[in-house]
N, C-alpha and C positions, 0 to 999 in steps of 0.2 A: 451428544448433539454437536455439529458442525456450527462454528460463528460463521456466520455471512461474512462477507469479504470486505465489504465497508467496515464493522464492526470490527474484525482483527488488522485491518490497516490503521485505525485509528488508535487501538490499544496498541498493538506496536511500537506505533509510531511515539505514543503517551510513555509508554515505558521506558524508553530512552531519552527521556525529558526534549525530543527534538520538535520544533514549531512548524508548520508547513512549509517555511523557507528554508528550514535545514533540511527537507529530506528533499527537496527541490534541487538542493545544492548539489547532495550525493546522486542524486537518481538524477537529474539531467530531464526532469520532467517539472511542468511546468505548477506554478500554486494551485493556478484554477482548476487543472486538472487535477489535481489530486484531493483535492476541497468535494468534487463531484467524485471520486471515485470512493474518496470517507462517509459522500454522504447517499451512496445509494445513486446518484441521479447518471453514474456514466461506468462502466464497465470495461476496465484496461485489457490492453491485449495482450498476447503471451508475450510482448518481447519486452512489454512494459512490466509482465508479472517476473520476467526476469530478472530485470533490473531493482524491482523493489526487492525481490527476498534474496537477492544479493548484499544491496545494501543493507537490509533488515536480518540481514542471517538468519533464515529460514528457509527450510526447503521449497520450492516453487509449489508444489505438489498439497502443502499445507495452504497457499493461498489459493491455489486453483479448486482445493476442495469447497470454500467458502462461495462456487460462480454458481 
């Protein structure tokens, strides 16, 4: 079974002990928005999903399976 997207943005993000303001920092995206994209309420876009699993070292393809 596939995690949801919110769900593996957030354990990602937990596993590298990083707070919403450090992946903020890396990704060039803002808290709020990533607050809603952890919490289900907002749906990033491919150039946002690129940017996360770049910073997050993950294939894009592993988060875009979670849309």
């Amino acid at each position: 079974m596939t995690m949801k997207l919110h769900d593996l943005l957030k354990q990602l993000r937990e596993e590298r002990n990083w707070s919403l303001e450090d992946l903020s920092k890396k990704t060039q995206v803002g808290v709020e928005k990533l607050a809603m994209y952890e919490n289900g309420e907002l749906t990033p876009s491919v150039q946002t999903i690129l940017k996360l699993s770049n910073v997050l070292e993950v294939p894009a393809s592993n988060l875009m399976d979670g849309l």
